[in-house]
PyMOL Python script that loads the backbone (N, CA, C, O; Angstrom):
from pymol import cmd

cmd.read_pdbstr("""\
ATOM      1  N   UNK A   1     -20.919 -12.794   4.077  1.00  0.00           N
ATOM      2  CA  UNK A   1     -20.650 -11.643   3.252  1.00  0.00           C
ATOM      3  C   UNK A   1     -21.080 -11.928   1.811  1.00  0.00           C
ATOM      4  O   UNK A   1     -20.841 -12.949   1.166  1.00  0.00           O
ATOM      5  N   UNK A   2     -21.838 -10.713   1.378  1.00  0.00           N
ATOM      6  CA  UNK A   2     -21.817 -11.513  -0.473  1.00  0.00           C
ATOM      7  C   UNK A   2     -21.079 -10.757  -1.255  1.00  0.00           C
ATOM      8  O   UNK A   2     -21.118 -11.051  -2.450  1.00  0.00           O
ATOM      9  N   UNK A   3     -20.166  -9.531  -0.821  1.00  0.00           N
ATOM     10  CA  UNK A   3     -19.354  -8.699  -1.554  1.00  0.00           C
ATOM     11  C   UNK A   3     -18.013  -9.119  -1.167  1.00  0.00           C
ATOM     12  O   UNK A   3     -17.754  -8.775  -0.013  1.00  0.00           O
ATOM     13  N   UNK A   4     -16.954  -9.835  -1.833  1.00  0.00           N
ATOM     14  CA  UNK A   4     -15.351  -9.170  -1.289  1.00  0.00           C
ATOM     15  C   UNK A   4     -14.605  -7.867  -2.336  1.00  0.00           C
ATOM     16  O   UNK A   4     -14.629  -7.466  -3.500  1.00  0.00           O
ATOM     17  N   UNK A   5     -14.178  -7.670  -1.457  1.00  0.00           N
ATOM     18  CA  UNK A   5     -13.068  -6.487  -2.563  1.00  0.00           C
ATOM     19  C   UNK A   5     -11.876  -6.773  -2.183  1.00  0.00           C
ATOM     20  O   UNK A   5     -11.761  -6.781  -0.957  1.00  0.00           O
ATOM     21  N   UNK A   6     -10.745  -7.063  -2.883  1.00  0.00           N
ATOM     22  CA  UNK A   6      -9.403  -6.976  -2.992  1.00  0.00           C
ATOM     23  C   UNK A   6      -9.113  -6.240  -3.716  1.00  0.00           C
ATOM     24  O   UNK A   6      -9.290  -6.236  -4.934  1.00  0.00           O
ATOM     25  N   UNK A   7      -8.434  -5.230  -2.808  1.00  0.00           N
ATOM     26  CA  UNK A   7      -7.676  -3.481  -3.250  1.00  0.00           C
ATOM     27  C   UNK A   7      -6.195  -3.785  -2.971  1.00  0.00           C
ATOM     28  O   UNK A   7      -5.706  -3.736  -1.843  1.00  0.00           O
ATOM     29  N   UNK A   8      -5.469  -4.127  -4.175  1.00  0.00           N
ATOM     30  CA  UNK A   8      -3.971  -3.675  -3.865  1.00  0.00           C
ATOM     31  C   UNK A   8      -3.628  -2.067  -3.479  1.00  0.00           C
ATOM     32  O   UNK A   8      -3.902  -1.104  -4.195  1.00  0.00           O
ATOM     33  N   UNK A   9      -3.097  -2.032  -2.434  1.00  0.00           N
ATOM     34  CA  UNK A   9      -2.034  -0.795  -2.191  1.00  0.00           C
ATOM     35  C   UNK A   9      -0.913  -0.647  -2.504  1.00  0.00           C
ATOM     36  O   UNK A   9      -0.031  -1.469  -2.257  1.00  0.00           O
ATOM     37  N   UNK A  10      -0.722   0.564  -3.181  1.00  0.00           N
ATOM     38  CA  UNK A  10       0.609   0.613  -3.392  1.00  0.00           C
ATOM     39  C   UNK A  10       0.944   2.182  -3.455  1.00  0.00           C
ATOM     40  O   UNK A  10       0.827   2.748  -4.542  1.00  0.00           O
ATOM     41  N   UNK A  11       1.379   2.937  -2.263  1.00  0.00           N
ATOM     42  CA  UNK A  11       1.579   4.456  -2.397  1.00  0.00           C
ATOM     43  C   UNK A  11       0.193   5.225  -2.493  1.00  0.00           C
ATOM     44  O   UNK A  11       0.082   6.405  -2.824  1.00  0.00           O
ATOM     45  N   UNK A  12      -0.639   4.540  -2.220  1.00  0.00           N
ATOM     46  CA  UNK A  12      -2.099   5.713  -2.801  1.00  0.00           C
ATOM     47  C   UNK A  12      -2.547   6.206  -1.234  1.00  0.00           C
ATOM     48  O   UNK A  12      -3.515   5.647  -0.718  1.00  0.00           O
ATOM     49  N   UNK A  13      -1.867   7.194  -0.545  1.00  0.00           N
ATOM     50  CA  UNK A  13      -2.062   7.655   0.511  1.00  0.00           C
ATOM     51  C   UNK A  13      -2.763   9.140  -0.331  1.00  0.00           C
ATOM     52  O   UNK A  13      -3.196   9.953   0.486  1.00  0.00           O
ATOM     53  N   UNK A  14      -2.873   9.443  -1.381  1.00  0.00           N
ATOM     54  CA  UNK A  14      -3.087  10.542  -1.988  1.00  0.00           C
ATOM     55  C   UNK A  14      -4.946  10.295  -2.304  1.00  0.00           C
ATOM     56  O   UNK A  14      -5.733  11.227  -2.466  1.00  0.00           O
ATOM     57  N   UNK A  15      -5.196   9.288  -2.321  1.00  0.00           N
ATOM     58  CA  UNK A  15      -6.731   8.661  -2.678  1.00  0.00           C
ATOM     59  C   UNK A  15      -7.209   7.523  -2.176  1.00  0.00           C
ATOM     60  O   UNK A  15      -8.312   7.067  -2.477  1.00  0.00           O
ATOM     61  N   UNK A  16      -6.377   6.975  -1.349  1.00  0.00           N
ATOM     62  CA  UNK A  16      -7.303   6.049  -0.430  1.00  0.00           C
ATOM     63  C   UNK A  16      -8.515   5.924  -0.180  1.00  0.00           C
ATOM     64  O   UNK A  16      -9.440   5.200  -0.546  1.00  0.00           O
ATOM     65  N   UNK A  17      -8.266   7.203   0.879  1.00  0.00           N
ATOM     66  CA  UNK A  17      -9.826   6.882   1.942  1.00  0.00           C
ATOM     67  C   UNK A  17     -10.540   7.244   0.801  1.00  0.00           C
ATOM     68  O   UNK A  17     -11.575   6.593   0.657  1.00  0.00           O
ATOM     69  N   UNK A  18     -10.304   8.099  -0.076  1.00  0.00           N
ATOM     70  CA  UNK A  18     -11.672   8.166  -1.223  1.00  0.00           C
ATOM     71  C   UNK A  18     -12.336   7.161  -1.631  1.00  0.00           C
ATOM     72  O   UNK A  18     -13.554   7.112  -1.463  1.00  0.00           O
ATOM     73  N   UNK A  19     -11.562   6.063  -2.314  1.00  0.00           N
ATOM     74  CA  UNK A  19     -11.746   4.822  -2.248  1.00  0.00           C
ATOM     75  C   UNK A  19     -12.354   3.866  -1.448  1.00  0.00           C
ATOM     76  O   UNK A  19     -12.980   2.964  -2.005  1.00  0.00           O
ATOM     77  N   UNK A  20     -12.274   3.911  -0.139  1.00  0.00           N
ATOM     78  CA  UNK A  20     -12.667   3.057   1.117  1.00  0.00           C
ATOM     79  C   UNK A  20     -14.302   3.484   1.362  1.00  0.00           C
ATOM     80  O   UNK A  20     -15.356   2.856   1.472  1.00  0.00           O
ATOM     81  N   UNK A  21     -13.899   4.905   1.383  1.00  0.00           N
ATOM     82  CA  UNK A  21     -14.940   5.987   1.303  1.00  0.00           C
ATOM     83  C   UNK A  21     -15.764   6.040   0.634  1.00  0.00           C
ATOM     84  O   UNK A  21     -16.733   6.652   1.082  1.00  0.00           O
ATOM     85  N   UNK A  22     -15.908   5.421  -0.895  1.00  0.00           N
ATOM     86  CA  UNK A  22     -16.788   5.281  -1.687  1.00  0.00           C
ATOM     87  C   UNK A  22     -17.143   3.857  -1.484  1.00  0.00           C
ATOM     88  O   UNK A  22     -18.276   3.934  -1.959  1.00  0.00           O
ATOM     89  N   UNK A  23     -17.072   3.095  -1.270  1.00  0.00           N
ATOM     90  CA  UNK A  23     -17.320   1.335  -0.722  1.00  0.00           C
ATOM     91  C   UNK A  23     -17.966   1.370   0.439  1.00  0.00           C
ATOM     92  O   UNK A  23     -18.793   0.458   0.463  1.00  0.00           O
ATOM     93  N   UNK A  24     -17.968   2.031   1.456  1.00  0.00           N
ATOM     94  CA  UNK A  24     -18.918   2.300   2.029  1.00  0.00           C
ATOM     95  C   UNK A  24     -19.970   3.504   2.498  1.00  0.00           C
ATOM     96  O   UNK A  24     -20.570   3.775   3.538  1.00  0.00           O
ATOM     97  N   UNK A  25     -19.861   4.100   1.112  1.00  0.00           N
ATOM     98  CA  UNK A  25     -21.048   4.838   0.959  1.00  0.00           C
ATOM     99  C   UNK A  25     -21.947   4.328   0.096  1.00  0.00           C
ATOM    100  O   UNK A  25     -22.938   5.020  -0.136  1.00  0.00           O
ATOM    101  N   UNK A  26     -21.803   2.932  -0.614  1.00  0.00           N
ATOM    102  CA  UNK A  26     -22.996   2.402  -1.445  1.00  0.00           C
ATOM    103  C   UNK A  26     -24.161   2.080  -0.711  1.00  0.00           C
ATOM    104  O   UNK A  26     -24.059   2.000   0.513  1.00  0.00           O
ATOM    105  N   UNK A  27     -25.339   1.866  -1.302  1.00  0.00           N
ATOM    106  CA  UNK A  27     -26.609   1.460  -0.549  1.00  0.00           C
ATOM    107  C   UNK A  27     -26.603  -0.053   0.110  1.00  0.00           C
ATOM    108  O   UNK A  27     -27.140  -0.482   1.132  1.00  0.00           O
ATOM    109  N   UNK A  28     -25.968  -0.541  -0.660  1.00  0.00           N
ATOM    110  CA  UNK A  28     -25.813  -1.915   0.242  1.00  0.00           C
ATOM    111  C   UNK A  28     -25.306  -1.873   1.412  1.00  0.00           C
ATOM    112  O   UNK A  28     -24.258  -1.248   1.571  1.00  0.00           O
ATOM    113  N   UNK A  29     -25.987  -2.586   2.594  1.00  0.00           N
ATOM    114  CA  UNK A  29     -25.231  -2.753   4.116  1.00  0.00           C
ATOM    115  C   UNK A  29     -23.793  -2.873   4.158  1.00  0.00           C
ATOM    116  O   UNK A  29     -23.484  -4.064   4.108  1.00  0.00           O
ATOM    117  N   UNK A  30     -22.786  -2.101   4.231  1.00  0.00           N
ATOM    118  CA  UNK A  30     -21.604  -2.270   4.646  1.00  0.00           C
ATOM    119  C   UNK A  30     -21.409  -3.401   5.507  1.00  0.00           C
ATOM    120  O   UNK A  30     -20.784  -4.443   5.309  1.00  0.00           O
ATOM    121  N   UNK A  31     -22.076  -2.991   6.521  1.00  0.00           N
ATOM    122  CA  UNK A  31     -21.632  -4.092   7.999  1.00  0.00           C
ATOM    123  C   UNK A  31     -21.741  -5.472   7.374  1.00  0.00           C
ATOM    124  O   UNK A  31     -20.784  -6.215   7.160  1.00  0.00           O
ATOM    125  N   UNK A  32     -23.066  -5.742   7.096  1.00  0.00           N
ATOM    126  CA  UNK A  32     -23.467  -6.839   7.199  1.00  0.00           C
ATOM    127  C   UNK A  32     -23.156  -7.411   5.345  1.00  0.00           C
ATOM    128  O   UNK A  32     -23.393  -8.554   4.952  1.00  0.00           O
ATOM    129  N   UNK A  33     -22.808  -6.710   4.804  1.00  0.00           N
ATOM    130  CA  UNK A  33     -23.035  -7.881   3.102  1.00  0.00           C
ATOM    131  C   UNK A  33     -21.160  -7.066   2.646  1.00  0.00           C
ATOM    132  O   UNK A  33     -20.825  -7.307   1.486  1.00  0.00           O
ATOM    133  N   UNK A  34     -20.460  -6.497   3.211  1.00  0.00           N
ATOM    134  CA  UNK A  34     -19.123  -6.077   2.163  1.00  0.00           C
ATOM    135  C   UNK A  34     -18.411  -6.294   3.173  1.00  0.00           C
ATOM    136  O   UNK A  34     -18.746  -6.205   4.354  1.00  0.00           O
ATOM    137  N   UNK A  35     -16.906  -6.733   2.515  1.00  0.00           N
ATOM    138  CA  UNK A  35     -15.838  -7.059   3.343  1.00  0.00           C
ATOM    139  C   UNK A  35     -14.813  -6.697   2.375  1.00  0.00           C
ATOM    140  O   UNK A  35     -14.880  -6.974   1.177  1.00  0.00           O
ATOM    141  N   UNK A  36     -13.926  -6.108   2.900  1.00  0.00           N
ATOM    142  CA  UNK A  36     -12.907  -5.294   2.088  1.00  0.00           C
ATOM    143  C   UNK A  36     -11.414  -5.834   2.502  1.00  0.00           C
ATOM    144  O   UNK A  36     -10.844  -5.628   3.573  1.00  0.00           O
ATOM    145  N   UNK A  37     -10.961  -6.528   1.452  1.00  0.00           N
ATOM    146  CA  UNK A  37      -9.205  -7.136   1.802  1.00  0.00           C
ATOM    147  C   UNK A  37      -8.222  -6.096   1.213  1.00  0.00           C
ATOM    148  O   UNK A  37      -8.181  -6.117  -0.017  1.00  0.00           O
ATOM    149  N   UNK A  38      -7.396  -5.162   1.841  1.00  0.00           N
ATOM    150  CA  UNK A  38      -6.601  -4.514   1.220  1.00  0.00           C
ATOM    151  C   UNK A  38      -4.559  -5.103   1.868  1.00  0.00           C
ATOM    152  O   UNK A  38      -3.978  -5.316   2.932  1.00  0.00           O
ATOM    153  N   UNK A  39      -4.238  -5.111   0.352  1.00  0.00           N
ATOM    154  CA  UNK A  39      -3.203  -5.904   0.413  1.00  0.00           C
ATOM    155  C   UNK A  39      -1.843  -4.681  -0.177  1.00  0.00           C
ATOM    156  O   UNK A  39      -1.458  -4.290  -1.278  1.00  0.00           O
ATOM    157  N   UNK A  40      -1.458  -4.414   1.272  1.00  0.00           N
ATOM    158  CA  UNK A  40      -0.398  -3.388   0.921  1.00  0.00           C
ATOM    159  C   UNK A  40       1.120  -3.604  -0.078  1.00  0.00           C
ATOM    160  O   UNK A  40       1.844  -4.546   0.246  1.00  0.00           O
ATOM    161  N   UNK A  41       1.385  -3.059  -0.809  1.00  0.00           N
ATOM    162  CA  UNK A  41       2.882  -3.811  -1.466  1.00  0.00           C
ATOM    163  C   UNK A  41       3.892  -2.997  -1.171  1.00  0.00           C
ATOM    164  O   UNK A  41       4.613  -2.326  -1.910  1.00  0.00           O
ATOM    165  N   UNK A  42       3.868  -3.131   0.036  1.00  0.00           N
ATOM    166  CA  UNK A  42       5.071  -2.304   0.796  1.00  0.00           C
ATOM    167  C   UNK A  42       5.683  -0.745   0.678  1.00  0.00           C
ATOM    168  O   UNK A  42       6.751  -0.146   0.807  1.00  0.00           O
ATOM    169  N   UNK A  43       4.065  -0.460   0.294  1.00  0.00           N
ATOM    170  CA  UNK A  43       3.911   1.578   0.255  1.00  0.00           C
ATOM    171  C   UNK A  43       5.503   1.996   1.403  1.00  0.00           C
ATOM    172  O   UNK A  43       6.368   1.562   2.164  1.00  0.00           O
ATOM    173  N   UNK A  44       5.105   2.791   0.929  1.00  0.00           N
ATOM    174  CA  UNK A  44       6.509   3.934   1.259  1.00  0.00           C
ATOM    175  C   UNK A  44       5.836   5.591   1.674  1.00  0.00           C
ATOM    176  O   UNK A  44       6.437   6.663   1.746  1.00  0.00           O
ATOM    177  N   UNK A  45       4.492   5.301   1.877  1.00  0.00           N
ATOM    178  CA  UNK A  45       3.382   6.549   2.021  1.00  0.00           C
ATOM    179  C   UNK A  45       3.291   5.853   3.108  1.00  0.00           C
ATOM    180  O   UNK A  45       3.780   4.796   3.507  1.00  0.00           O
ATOM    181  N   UNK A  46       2.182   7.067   3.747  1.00  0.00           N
ATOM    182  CA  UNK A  46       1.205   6.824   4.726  1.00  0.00           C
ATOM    183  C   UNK A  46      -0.087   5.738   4.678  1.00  0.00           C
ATOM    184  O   UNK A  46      -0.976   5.658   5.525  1.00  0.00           O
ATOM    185  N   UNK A  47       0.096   4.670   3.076  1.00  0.00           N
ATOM    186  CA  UNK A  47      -0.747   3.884   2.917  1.00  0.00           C
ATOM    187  C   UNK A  47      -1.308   2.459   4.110  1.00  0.00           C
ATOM    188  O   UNK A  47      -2.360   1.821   4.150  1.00  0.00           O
ATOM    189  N   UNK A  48      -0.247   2.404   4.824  1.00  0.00           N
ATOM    190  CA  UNK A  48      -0.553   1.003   5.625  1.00  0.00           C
ATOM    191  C   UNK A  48      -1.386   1.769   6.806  1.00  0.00           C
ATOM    192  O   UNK A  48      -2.436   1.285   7.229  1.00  0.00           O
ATOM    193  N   UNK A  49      -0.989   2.678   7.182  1.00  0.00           N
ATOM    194  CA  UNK A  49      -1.443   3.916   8.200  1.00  0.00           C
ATOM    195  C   UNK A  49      -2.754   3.919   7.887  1.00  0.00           C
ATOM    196  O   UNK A  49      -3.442   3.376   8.752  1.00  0.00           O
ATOM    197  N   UNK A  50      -3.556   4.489   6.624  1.00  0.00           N
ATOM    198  CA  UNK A  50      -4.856   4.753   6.700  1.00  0.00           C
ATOM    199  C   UNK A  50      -5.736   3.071   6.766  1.00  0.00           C
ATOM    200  O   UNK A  50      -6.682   2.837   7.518  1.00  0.00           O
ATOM    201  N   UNK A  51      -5.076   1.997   5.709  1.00  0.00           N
ATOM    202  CA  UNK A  51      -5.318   0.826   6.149  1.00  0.00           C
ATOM    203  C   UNK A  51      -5.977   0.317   7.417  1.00  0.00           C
ATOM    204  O   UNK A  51      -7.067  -0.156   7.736  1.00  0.00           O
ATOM    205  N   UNK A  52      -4.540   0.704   8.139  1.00  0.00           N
ATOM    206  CA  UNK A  52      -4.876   0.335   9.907  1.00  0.00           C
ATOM    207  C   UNK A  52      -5.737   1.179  10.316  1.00  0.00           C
ATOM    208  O   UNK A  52      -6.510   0.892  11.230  1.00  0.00           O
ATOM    209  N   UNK A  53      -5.749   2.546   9.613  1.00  0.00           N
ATOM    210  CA  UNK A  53      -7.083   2.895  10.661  1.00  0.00           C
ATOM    211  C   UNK A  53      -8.741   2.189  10.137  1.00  0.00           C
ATOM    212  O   UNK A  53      -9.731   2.157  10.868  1.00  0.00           O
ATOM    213  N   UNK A  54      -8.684   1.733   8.869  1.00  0.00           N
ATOM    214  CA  UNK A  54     -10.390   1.290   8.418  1.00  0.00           C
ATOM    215  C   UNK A  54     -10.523   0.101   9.113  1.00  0.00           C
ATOM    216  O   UNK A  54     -11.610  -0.284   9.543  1.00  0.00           O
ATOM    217  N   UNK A  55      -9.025  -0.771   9.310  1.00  0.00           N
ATOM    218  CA  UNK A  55      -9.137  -1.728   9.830  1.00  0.00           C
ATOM    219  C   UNK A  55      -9.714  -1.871  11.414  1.00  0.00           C
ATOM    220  O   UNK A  55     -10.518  -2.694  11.851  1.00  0.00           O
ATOM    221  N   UNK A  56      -9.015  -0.775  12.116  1.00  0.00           N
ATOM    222  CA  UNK A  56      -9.753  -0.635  13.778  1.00  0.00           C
ATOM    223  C   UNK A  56     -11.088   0.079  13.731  1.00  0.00           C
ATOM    224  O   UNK A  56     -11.844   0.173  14.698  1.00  0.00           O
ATOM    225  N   UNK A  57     -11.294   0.530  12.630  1.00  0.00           N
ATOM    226  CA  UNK A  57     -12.718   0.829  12.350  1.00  0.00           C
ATOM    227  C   UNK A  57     -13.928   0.016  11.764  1.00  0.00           C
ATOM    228  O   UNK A  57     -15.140   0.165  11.924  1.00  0.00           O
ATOM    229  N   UNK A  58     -13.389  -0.661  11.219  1.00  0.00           N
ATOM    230  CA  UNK A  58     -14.420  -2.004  10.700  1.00  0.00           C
ATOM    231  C   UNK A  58     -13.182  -3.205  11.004  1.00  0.00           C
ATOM    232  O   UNK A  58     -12.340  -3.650  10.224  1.00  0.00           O
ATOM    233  N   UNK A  59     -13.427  -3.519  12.406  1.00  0.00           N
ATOM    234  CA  UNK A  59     -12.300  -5.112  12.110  1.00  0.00           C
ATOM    235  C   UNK A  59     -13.371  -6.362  11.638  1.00  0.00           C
ATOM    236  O   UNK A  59     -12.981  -7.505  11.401  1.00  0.00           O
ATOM    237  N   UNK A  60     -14.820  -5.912  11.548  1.00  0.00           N
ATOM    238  CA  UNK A  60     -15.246  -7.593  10.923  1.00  0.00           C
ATOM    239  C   UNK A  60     -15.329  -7.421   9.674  1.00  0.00           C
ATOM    240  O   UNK A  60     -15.545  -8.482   9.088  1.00  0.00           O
ATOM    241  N   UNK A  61     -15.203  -5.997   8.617  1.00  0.00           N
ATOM    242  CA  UNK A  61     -14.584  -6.013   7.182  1.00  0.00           C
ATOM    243  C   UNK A  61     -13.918  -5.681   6.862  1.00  0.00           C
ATOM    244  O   UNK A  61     -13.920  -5.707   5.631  1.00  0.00           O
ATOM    245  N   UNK A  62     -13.180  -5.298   7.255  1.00  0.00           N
ATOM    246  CA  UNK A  62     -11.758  -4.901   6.930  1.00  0.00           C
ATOM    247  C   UNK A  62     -10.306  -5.656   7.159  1.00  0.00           C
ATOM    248  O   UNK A  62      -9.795  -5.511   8.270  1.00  0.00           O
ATOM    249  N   UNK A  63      -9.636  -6.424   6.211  1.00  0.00           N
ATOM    250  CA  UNK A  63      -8.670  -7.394   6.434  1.00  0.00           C
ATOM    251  C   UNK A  63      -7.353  -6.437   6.119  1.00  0.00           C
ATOM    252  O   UNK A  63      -7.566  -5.621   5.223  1.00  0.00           O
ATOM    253  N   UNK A  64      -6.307  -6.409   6.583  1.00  0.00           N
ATOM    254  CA  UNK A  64      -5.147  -5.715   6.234  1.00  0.00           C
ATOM    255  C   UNK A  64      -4.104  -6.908   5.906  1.00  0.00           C
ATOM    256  O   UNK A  64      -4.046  -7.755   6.798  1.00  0.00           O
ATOM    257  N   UNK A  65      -3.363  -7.102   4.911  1.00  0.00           N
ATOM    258  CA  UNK A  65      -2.273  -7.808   4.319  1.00  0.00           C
ATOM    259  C   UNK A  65      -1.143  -6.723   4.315  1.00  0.00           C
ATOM    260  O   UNK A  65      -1.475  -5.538   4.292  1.00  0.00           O
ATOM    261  N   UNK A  66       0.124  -7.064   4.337  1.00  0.00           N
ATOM    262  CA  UNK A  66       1.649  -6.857   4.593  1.00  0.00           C
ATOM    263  C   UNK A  66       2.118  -7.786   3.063  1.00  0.00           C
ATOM    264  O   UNK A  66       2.082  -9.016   3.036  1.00  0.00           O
ATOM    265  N   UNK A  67       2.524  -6.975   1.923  1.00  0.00           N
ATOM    266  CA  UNK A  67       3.529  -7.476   1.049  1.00  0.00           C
ATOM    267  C   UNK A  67       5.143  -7.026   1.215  1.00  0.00           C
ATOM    268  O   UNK A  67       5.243  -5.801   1.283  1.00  0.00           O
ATOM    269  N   UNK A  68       5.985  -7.490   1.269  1.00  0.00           N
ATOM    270  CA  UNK A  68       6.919  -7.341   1.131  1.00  0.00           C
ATOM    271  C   UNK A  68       7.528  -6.838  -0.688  1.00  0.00           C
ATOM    272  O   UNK A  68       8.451  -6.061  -0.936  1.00  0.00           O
ATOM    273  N   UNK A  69       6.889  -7.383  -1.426  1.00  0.00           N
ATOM    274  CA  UNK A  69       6.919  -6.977  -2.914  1.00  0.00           C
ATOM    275  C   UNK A  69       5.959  -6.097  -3.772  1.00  0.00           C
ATOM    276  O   UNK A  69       4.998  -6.566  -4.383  1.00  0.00           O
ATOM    277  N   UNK A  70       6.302  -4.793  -3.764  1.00  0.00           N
ATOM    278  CA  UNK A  70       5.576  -4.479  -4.879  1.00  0.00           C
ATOM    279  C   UNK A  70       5.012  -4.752  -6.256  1.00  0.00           C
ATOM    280  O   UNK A  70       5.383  -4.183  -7.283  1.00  0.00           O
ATOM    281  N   UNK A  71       4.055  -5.704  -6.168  1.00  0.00           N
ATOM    282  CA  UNK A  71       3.970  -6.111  -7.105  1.00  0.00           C
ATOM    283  C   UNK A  71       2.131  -6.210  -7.020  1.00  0.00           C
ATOM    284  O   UNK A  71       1.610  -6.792  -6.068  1.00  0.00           O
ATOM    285  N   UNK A  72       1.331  -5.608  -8.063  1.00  0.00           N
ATOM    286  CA  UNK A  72       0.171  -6.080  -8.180  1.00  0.00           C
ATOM    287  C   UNK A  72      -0.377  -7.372  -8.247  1.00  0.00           C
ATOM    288  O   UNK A  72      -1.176  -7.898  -7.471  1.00  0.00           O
ATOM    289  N   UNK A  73       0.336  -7.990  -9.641  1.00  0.00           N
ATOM    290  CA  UNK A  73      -0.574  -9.699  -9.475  1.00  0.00           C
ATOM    291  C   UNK A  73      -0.006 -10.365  -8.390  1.00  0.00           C
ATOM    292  O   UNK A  73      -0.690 -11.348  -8.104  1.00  0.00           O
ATOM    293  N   UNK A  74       1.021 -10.220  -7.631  1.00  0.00           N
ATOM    294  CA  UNK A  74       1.280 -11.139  -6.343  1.00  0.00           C
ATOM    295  C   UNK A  74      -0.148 -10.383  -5.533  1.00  0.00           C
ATOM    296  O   UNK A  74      -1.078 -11.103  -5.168  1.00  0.00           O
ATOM    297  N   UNK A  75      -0.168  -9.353  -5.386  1.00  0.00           N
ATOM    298  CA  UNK A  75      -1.474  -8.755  -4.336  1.00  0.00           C
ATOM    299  C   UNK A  75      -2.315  -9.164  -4.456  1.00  0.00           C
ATOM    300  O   UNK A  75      -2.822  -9.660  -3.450  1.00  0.00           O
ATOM    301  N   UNK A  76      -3.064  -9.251  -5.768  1.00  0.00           N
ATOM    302  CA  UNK A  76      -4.337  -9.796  -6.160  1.00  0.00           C
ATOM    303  C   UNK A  76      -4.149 -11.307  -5.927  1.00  0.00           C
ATOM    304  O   UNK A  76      -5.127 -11.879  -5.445  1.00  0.00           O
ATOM    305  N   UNK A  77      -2.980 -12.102  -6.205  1.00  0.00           N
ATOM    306  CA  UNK A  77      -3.156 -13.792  -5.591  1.00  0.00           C
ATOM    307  C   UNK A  77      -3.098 -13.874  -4.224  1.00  0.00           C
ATOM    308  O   UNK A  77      -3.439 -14.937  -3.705  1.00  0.00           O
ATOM    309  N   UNK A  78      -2.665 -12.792  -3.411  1.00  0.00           N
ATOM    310  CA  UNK A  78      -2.677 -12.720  -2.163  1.00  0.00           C
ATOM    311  C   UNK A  78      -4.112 -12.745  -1.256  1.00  0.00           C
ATOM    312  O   UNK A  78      -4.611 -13.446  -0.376  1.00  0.00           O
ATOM    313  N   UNK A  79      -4.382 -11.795  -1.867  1.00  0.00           N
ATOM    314  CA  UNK A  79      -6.108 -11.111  -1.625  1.00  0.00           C
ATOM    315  C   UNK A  79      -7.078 -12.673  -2.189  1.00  0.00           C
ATOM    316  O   UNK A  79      -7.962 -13.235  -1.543  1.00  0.00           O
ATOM    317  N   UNK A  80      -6.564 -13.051  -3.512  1.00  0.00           N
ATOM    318  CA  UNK A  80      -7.892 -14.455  -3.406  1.00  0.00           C
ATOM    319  C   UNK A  80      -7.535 -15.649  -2.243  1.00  0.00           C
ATOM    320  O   UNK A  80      -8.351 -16.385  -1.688  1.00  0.00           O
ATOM    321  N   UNK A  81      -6.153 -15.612  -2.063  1.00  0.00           N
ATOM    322  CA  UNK A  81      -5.844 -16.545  -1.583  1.00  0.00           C
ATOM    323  C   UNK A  81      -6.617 -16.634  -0.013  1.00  0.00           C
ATOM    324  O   UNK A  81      -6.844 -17.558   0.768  1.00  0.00           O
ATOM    325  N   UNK A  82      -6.931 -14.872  -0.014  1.00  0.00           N
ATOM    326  CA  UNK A  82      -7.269 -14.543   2.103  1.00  0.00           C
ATOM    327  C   UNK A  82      -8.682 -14.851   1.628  1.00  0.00           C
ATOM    328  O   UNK A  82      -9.172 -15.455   2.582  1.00  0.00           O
ATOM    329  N   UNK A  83      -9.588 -14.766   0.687  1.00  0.00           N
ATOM    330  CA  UNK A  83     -10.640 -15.495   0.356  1.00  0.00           C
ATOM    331  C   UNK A  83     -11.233 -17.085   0.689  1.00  0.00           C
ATOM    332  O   UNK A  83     -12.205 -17.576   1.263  1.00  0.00           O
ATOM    333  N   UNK A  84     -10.635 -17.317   0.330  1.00  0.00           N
ATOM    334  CA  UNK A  84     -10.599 -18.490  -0.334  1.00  0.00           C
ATOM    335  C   UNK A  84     -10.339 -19.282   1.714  1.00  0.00           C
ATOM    336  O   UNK A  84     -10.843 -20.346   2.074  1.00  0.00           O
ATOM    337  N   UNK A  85      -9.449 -18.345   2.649  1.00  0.00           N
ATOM    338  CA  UNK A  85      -9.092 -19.344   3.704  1.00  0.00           C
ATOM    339  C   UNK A  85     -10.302 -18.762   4.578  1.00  0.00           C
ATOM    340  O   UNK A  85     -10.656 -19.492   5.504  1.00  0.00           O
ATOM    341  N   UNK A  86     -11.131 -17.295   4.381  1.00  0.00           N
ATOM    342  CA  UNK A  86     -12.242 -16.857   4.580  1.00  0.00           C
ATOM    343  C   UNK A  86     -13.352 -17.593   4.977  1.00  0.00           C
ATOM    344  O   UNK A  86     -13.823 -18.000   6.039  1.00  0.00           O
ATOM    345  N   UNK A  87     -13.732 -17.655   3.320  1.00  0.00           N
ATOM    346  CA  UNK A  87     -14.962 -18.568   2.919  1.00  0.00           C
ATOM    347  C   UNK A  87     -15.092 -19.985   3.338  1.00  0.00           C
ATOM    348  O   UNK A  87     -16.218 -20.468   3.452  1.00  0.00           O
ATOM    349  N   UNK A  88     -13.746 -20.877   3.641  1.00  0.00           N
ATOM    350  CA  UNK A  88     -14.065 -22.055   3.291  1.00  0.00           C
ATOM    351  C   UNK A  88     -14.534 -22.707   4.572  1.00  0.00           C
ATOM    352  O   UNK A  88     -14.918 -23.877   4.566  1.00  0.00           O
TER     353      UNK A  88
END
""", "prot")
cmd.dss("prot")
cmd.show_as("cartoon", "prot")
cmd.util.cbc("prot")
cmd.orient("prot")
């Protein structure tokens, strides 16, 4: 992969897929060069829901994480951390 994205979730069932949706509508190969880690912080929306569905839709880029804490910078150390056991 030469793209990652780590997207904290948190309640954005209102603009998600827009989001997902615009990441893979760029010109670069989805399949083959982007991989998308989205790290839920325990939405209270329909956010883990649309998650799981990009996820059974792209399972070789699409990673789904489970926070128990709402909290952004825990998400984002979460998301490098699924990197980091990714790549190595």
């Amino acid at each position: 992969m030469l793209f990652s994205i780590v997207m904290p979730v948190y309640n954005a069932d209102t603009y998600l897929n827009e989001a997902i949706e615009s990441i893979l509508r760029q010109s670069l190969d989805f399949k083959k060069n982007v991989e998308i880690i989205l790290i839920d912080n325990n939405s209270d929306d329909n956010s883990l829901e649309i998650c799981n569905y990009y996820l059974r839709k792209y399972p070789n880029n699409i990673k789904v994480r489970k926070i128990e804490e709402p909290n952004v910078s825990v998400a984002r150390n979460v998301g490098i951390k699924e990197l980091y056991l990714i790549n190595i």
